[in-house]
GUDO-77263 format. One record per residue (C-alpha): x, y, z. Coordinates in steps of 0.05 Angstrom, whole numbers, padded with zeros to 5 digits, always signed. Layout:
! residues N
XYZ ...
***
This chain:
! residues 192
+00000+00000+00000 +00025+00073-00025 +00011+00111+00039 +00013+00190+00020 +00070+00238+00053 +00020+00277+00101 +00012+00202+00134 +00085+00189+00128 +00099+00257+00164 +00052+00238+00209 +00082+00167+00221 +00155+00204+00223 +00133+00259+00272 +00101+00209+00311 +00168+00172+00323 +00169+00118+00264 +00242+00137+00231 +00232+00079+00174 +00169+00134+00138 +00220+00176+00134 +00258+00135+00094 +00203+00118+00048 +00189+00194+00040 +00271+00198+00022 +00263+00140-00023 +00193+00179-00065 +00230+00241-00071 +00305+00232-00069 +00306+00228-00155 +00270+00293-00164 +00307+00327-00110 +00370+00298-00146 +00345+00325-00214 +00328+00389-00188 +00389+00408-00155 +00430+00378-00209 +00405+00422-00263 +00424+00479-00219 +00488+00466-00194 +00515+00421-00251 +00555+00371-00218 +00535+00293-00190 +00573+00305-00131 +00553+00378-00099 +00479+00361-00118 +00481+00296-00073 +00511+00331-00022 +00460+00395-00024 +00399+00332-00027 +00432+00305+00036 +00435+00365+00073 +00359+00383+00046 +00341+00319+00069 +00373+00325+00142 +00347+00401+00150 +00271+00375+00127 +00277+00324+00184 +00305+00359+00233 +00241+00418+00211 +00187+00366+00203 +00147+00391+00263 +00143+00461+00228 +00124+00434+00156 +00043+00467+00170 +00017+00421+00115 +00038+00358+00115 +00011+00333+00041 +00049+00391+00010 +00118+00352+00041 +00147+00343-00034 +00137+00422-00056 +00166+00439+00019 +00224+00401+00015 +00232+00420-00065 +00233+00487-00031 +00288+00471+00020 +00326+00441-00041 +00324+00502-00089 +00351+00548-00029 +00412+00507-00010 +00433+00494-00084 +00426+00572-00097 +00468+00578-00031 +00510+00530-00042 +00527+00567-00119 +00541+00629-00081 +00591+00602-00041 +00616+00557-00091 +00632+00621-00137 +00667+00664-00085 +00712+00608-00070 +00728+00596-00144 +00751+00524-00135 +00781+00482-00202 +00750+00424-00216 +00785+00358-00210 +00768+00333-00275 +00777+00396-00321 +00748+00352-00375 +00682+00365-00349 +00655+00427-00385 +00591+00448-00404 +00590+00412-00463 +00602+00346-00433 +00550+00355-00373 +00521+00289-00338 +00460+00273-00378 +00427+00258-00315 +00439+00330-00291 +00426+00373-00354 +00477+00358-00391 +00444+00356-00460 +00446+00292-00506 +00443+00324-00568 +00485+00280-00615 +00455+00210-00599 +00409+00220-00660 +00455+00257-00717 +00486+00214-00767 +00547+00262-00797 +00615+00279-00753 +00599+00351-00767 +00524+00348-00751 +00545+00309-00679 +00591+00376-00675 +00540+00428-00689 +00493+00394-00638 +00552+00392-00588 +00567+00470-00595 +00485+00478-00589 +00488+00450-00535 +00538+00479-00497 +00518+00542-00523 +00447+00527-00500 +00476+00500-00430 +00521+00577-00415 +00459+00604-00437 +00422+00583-00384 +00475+00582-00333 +00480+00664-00345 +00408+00670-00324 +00397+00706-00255 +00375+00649-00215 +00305+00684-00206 +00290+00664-00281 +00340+00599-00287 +00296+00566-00237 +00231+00564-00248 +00261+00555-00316 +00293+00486-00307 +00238+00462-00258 +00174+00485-00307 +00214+00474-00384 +00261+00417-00358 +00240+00375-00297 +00160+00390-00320 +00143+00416-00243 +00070+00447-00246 +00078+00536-00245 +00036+00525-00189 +00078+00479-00151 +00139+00520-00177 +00100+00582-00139 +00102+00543-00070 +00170+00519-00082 +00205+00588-00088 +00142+00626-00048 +00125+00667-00106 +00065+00681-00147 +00037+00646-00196 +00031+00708-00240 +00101+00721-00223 +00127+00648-00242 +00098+00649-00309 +00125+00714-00324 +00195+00683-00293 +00194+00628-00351 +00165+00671-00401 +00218+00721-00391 +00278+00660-00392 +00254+00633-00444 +00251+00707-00483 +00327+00718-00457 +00349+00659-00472 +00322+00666-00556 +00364+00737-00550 +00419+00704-00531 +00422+00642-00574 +00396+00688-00635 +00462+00684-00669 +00470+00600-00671 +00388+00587-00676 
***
């Protein structure tokens, strides 16, 4: 039986540590995905999930309603990955793999797959430079359009949902995407 979060909470407020599991186990991908396609690498968006994770448990017993657990903690995820972005650019760290640009993103963090389909060497290169054009596109956004951005156009979040997420309007999400989305045509204007 699929018992739904606000009984989970309940069961994890209530003492029951193993619902909490099963809430970390329904959630964990698109928390994953989420803070992937905003922070670009495997191993700083596992460790901004984990700390989401530990901060939602430790707040449970402030979380005012329960069945909205998944936009809540979606919530607590977007904050520490934008936080965690700030501090990651003032301390302008190298990568240890310096092979790992923007053009060669995980797929299973935004990374685009554009060349699985194209038949030619020089088509698989012009989808490549799309791409990663595409991908530093979006990474110049200011992170009040980039992320209802990813989470509406990429990860397919509801605007509404978006809206509790990031504790914004709905009128003011829509615009958010339907500004990105006009930026991001000015910007790629010269390669589409």
């Amino acid at each position: 039986m699929n018992k739904p979060d606000e009984q989970l909470v309940g069961e994890v407020l209530g003492g029951n540590d193993e619902a909490y599991g099963i809430l970390v186990e329904r959630h964990q991908r698109k928390a994953l995905a989420v803070a992937g396609r905003l922070l670009s690498n495997v191993a700083d968006s596992q460790e901004v999930v984990q700390e989401a994770f530990i901060k939602a448990y430790q707040s449970l017993d402030q979380l005012k309603d329960a069945e909205r657990f998944g936009a809540w903690l979606m919530r607590i995820v977007v904050t520490r990955s934008l936080n965690f972005r700030e501090q990651r650019s003032r301390r302008k760290a190298v990568p240890l793999d310096e092979s790992f640009t923007a053009g060669e993103r995980d797929p299973r963090i935004g990374g685009a797959e554009l060349t699985a389909s194209v038949a030619s060497p020089q088509e698989q290169l012009i989808a490549q430079e799309t791409g990663t054009a595409l991908a530093e596109a979006i990474e110049s956004l200011p992170d009040n359009l980039r992320v209802p951005l990813l989470l509406f156009a990429v990860e397919k979040v509801p605007q509404q949902e978006i809206a509790e997420i990031t504790g914004r309007t709905l009128a003011t999400i829509k615009w958010s995407v339907f500004e990105a989305r006009r930026q991001l045509r000015k910007i790629l204007s010269d390669i589409l």
